[in-house]
C-alpha positions in Angstrom: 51.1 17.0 35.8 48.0 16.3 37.9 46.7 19.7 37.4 47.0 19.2 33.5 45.2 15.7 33.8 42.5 16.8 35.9 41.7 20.2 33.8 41.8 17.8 30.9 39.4 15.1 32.2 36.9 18.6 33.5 37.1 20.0 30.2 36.3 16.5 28.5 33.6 15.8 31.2 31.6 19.7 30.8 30.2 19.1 27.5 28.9 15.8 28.8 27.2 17.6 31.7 25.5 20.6 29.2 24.1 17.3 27.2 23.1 15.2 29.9 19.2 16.3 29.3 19.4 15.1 25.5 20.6 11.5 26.5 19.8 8.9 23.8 20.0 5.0 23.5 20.4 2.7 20.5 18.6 -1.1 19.9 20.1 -3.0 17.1 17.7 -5.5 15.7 19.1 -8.7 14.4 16.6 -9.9 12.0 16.2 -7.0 9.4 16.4 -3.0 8.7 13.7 -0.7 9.8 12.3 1.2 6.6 9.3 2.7 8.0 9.0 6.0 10.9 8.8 4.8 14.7 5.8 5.8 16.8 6.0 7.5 20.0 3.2 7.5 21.3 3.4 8.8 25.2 5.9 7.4 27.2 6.7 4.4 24.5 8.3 3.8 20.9 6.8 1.5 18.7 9.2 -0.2 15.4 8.6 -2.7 12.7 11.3 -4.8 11.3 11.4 -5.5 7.5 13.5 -7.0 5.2 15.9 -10.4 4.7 16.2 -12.3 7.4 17.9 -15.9 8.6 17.4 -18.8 10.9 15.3 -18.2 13.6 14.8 -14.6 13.0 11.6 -12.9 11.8 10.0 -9.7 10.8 8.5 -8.2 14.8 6.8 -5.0 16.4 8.4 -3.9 19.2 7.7 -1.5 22.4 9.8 0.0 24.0 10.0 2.7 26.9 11.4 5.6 25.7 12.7 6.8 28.9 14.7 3.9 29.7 14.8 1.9 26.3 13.5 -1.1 28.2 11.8 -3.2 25.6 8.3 -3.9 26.8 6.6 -6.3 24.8 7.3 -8.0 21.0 5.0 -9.4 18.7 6.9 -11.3 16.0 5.2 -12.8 12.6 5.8 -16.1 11.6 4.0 -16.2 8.2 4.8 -12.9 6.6 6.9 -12.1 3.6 9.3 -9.4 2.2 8.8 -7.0 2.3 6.8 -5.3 5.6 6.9 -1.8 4.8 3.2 -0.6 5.6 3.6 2.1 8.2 2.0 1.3 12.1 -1.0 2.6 13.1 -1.4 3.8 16.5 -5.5 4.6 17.2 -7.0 6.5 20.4 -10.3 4.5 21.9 -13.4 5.5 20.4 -17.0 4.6 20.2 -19.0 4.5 16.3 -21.6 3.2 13.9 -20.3 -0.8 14.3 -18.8 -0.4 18.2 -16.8 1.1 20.4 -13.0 -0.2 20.7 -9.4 0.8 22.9 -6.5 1.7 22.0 -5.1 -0.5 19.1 -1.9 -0.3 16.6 -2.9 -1.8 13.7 0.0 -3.8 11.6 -0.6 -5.0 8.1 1.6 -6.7 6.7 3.1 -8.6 3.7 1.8 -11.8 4.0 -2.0 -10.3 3.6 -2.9 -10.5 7.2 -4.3 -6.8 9.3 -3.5 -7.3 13.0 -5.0 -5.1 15.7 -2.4 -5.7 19.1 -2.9 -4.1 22.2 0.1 -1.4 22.4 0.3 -1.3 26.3 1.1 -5.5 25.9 1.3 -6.4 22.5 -1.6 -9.0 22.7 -3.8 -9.7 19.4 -7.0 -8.2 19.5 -8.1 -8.9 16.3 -6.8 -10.7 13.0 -7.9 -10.6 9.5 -6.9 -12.0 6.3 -6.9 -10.6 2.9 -5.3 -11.2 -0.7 -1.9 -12.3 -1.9 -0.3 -11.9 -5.3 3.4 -13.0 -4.9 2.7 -10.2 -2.0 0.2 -9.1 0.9 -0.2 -5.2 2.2 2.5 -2.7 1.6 0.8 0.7 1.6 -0.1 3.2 3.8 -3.7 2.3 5.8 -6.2 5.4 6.4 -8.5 5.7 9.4 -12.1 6.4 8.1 -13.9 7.2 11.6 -14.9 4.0 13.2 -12.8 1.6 10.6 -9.6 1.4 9.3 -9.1 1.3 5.3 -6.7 -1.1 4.0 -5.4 -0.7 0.3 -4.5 -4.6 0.0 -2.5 -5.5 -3.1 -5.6 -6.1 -5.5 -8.2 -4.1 -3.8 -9.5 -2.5 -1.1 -10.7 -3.4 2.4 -12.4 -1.8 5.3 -12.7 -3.6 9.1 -14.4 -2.5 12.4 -12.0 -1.0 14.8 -14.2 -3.4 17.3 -13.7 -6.2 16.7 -12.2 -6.5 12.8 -15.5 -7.4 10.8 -15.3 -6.4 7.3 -17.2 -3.7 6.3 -16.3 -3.0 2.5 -14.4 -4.5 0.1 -13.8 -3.7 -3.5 -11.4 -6.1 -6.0 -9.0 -4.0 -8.5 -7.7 -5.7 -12.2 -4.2 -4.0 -11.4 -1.7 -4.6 -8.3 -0.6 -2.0 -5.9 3.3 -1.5 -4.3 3.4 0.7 -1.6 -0.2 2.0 -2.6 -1.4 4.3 0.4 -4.8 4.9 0.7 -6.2 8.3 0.8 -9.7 8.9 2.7 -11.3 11.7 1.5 -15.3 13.2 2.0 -16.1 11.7 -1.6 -14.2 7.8 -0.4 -11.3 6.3 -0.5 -8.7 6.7 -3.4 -5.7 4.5 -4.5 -3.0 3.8 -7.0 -1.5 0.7 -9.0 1.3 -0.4 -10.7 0.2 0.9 -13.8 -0.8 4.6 -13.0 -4.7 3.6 -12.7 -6.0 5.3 -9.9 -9.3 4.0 -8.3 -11.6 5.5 -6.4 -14.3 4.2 -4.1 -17.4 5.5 -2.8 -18.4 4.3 0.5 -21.3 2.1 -0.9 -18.7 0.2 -2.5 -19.2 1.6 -6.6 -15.9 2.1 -8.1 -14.7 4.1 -10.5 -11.2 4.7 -11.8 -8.9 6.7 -14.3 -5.3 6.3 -16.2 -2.9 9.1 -15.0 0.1 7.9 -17.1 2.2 5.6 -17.8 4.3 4.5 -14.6 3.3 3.8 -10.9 1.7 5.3 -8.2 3.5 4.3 -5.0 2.4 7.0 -2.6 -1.4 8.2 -1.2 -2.3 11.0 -3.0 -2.4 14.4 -2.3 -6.0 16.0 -2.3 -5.5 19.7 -3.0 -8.5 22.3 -3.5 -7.2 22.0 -7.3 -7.5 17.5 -7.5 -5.1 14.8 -6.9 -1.6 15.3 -7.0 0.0 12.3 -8.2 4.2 12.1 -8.3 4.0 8.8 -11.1 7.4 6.9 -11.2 8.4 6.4 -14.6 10.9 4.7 -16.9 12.6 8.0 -17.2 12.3 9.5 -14.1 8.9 10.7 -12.4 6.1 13.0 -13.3 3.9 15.0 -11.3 0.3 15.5 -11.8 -2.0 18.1 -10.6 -5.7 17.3 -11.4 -4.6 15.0 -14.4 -2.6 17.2 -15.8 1.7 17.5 -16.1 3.2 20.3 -13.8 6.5 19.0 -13.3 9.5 16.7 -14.3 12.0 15.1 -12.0 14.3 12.0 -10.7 13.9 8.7 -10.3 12.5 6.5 -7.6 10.4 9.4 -6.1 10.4 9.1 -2.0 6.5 9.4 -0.7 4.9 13.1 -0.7 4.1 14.7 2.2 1.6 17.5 2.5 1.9 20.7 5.2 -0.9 23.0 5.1 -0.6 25.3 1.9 2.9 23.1 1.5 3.6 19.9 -0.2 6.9 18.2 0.0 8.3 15.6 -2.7 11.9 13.9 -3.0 13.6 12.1 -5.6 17.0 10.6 -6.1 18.4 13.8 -7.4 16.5 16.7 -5.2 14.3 17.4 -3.2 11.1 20.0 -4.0 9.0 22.3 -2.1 5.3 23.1 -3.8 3.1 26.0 -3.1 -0.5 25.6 -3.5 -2.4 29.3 -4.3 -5.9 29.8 -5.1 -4.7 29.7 -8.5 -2.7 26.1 -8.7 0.1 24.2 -7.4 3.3 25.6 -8.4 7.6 24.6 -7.7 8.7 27.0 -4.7 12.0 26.2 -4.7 14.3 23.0 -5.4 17.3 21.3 -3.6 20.3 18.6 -4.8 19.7 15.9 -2.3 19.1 11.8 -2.7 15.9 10.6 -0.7 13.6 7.2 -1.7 11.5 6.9 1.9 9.5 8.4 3.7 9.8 11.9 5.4 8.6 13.7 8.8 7.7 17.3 10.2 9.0 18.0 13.6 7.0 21.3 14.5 8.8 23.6 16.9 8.0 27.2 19.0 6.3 30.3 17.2 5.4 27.8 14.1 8.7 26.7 13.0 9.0 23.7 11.6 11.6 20.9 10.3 11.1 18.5 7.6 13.2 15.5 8.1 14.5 13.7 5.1 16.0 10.2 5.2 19.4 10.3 3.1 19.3 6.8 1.2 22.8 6.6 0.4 25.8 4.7 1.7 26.6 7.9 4.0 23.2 7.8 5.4 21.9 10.5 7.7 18.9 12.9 8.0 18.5 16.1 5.9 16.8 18.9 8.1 14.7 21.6 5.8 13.1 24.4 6.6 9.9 25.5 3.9 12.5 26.2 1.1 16.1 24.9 1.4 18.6 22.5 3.3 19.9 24.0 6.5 21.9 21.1 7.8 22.6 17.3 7.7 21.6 15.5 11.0 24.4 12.5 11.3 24.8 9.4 13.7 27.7 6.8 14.4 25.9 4.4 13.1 24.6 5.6 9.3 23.7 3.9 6.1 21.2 4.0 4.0 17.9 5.1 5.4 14.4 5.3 3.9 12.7 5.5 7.6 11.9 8.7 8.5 12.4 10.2 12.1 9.6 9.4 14.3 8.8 12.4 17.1 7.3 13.6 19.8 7.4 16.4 22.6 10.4 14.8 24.7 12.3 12.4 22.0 13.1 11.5 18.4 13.5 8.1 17.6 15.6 7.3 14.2 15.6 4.1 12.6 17.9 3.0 9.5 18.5 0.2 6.9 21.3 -1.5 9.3 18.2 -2.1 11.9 19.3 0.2 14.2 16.9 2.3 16.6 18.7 5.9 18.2 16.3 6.9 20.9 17.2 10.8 21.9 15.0 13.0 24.8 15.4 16.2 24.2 15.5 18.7 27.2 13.0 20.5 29.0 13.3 24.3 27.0 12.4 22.3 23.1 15.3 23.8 21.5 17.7 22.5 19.4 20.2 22.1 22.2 20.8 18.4 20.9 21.7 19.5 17.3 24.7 21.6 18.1 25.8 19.7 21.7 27.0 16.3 20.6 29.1 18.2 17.7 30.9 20.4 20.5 30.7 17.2 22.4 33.0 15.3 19.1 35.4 18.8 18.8 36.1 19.1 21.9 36.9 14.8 22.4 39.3 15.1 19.1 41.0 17.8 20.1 41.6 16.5 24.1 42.5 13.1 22.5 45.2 15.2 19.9 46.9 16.8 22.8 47.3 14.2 25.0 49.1 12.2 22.3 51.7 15.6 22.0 52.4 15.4 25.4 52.8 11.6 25.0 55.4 12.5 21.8 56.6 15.4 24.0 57.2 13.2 27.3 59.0 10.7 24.9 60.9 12.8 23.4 62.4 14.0 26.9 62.6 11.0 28.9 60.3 12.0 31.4 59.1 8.5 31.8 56.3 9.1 35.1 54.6 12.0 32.7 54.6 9.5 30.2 52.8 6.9 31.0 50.3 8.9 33.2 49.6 10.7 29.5 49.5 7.8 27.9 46.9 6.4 30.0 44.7 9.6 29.6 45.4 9.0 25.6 44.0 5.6 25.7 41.2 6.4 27.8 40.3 8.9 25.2 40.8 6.8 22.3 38.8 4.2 23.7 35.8 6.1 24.4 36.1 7.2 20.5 36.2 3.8 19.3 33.5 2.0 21.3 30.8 3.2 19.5 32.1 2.3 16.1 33.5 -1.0 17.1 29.6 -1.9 18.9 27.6 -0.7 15.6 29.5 -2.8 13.5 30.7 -6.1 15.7 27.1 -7.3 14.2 28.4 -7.1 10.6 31.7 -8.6 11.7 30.7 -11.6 13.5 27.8 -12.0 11.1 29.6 -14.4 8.7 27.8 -17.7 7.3 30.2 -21.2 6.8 28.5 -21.8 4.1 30.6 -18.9 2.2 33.5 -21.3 2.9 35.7 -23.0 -0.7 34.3 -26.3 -1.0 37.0 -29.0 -1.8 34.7 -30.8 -4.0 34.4 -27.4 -6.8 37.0 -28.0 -9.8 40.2 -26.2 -9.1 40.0 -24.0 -12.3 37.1 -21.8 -10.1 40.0 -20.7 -7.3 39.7 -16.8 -7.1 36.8 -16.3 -9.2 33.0 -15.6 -8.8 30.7 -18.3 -7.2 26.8 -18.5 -7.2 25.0 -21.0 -5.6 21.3 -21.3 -6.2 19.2 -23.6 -3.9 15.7 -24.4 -5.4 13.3 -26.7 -3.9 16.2 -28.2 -1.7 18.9 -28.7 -5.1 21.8 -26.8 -4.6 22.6 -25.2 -8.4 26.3 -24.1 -8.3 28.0 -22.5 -10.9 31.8 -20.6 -10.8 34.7 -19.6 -13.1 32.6 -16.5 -13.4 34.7 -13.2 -13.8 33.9 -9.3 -14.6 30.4 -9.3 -12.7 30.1 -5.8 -11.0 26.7 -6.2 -9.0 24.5 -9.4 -7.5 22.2 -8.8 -10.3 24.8 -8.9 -13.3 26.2 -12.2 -11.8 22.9 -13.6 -10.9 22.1 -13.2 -14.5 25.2 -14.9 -16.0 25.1 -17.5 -13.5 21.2 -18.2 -14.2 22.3 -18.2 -18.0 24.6 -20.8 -17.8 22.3 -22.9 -15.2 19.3 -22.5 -17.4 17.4 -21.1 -14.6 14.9 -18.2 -15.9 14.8 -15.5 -13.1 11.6 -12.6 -12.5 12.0 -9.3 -11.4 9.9 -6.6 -10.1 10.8 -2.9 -9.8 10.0 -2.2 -6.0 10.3 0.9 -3.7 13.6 -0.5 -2.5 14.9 -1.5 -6.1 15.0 -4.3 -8.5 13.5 -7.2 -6.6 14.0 -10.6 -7.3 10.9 -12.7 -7.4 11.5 -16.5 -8.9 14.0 -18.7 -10.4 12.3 -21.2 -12.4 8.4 -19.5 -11.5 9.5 -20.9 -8.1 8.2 -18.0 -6.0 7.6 -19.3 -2.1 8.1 -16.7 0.9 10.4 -14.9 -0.9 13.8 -15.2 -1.8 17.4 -13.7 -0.2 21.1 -13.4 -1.1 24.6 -14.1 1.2 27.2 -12.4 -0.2 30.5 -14.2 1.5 28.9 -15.2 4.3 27.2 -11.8 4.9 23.8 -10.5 4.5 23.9 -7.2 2.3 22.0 -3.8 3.2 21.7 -2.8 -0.1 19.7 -4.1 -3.4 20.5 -6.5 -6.2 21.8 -3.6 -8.6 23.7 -1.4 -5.5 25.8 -4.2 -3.9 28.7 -4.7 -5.4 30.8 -7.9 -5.7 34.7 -8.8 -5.7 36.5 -10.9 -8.3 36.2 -13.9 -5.8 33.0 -13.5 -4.4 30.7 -16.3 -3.6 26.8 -15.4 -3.8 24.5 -17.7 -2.5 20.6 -17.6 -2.8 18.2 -19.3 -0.8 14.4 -19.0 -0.2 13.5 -17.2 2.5 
């Protein structure tokens, strides 16, 4: 029996020892998901925060080594608003026209304000402030030599890398959602919410044209035939080459990303691979998948390259392409929706997803993809050590051969508690994350027992209705409950989903839903409700 136990524990250890070079680490943040791609940049990862948070918690940068996952600085904001989803900025020291300047990661963010922090310490260099309309920055920023270009959410803005002076600035009529900036020899070019895309010379003359009918929520993609433009529409999402229609597709397009003589798109209903000739830009090939984020290229020996897409559905997970097609899905303990996409470098991969969870991996010395197929042989081999040990267990039962019993048994529940730490650790949060407040309160009428709640606090009134029934979503109940409270509600269509923005024109920082006691990962329309749920808005 000791020889069985002991070539059980060796076989159970080897796999271990072939991974030990790909070692990972997680960081769960408390105060929100992560929705845009981690830098690594040497030996440190840098992640935003975005999204609903509570109490004390805020929207925060933070540094981490990747080695170690020590965190090394945080820089938390206490003025933004939902949502921060402009992607960091990490630029090398430099000298130009208006100064010379070291390395800075610049941070906009939703409250307006373009920060320039020190990444070795996270100290402000600079700070600048620019428009709000219900929101601040939420697009992509573009480096333009000596100054960074900021598409703000009515305009456009360019500051020193120095010191922050503004350089440029130029207003729009529209708004702009997740409107990414593309810098280009003839300027700077940008979309809106209502397909108008602007561009602007660098002596500040503007000049702009309708694509279509939709929004354009991505840079755009300068190709030696014009703009490409992937508009979201009403009815799905149109692609544009030059002004013109070349394509059809899904809703909630994710944000384009160009490779050389490749450009990448992603919808919720596939993902498409163009090729652009000498003659124009045309469909190479198309796959079934569901993406809404952001995607990455991890390039590897003799030109080979991955593209990364972020999965945003409950299952969560990465999609690994090659040029053309799917060649496998990329799965963690810990996944859910996702719209961040893989951040990489040399030595490690950093995911991030919608739960606020950061997975750290090194990779080992030879750059293969040693730590794709490892921690699968890792799983097999741990089910199938922890299935046998429970047939001895049945088998040592069975015979009475108490000793053999219990020293199986004890390798059985050493097995099965190595399988269920990591599931119990990435969701304790969710489970001890439970608000009082969700709580029956004595003082409701009887009649509302076992039926849907909503509470509604505006300008420190709480506004309760219940009694509801039949609501499947947050939204279909917010609705009905906002009905019978004569409370008029405003929605916008964001990246992430239906967004609410008021009740009663009351806007503030924002505003965020409990749903029994819990904060949800998913939007208004995706989280679903129970026939006794209690929802409960607040600003936030």
């Amino acid at each position: 029996m000791k020889r069985v136990a002991l070539l059980l524990l060796l076989l159970f250890l080897l796999p271990f020892a072939k991974a030990d070079s790909n070692r990972s680490w997680e960081h769960e943040f408390e105060n929100g998901y992560i929705t845009t791609q981690p830098l690594l940049i040497e030996e440190t990862v840098f992640v935003r925060t975005s999204g609903f948070w509570m109490g004390e918690d805020r929207p925060q940068i933070s540094a981490f080594e990747i080695s170690s996952g020590d965190e090394l600085w945080t820089y938390r904001s206490e003025t933004t608003l939902q949502h921060d989803m402009s992607p960091l900025m990490f630029v090398d020291a430099g000298t130009g026209a208006c100064g010379s300047w070291q390395n800075l990661l610049v941070v906009a963010w939703a409250d307006g304000k373009v920060t320039a922090l020190n990444p070795s310490s996270g100290v402000l260099v600079w700070e600048q402030q620019t428009e709000v309309n219900i929101l601040g920055i939420t697009g992509q920023l573009g480096i333009d030599e000596d100054r960074v270009v900021v598409p703000t959410r009515q305009g456009l803005s360019t500051f020193c890398f120095e010191d922050g002076e503004q350089l440029l600035r130029a207003d729009f009529e529209e708004i702009g959602w997740r409107n990414g900036v593309l810098v280009s020899d003839s300027g700077y070019h940008v979309g809106t919410e209502t397909g108008v895309l602007y561009s602007i010379n660098r002596d500040g003359t503007i000049s702009n044209t309708s694509i279509g009918e939709g929004k354009i929520r991505h840079v755009p993609i300068e190709t030696q035939h014009g703009l490409l433009i992937h508009l979201q529409t009403s009815t799905g999402s149109t692609l544009y080459l030059n002004n013109s229609i070349i394509g059809n597709y899904g809703y909630s397009p994710a944000i384009p990303l160009q490779y050389g003589e490749n450009i990448f798109l992603a919808t919720s209903e596939e993902w498409i691979s163009l090729s652009c000739n000498d003659m124009t830009c045309f469909e190479a090939s198309k796959s079934q998948f569901h993406s809404n984020g952001e995607m990455s290229i991890r390039n590897l020996e003799n030109d080979f390259l991955e593209l990364w897409v972020p999965s945003n559905t409950p299952d969560g997970g990465w999609g690994v392409f090659n040029r053309t097609s799917l060649q496998r899905m990329h799965t963690t303990s810990f996944d859910t929706y996702t719209t961040a996409a893989p951040g990489f470098s040399t030595a490690a991969m950093a995911l991030g997803n919608d739960m606020g969870v950061l997975q750290v991996t090194i990779f080992d010395n030879d750059e293969t993809n040693e730590e794709e197929s490892s921690f699968p042989l890792i799983e097999v081999v741990h089910y199938v050590l922890l299935l046998s040990s429970y047939l001895l267990c049945c088998l040592f039962f069975a015979t009475g051969n108490k000793p053999r019993l219990w020293k199986t048994l004890t390798l059985f529940l050493l097995l099965f508690t190595v399988a269920a730490v990591p599931e119990i650790s990435t969701q304790w949060s969710t489970l001890i994350e439970q608000d009082s407040e969700a709580t029956w309160d004595d003082e409701w009428p009887e009649e509302w027992k076992d039926t849907q709640i909503v509470i509604i606090e505006i300008d420190g009134k709480e506004n309760v209705i219940g009694g509801l029934s039949g609501q499947l979503n947050v939204y279909e109940l917010t609705q009905v409950a906002c009905e019978s409270l004569g409370i008029s509600t405003e929605y916008e269509d964001q990246y992430l989903g239906l967004y609410l923005l008021s009740f009663n024109g009351t806007e503030g920082d924002g505003w965020e839903f409990t749903l029994d006691g819990s904060r949800s990962n998913t939007g208004i329309v995706d989280t679903t409700i129970d026939s006794d749920s209690i929802l409960r808005w607040r600003p936030a």
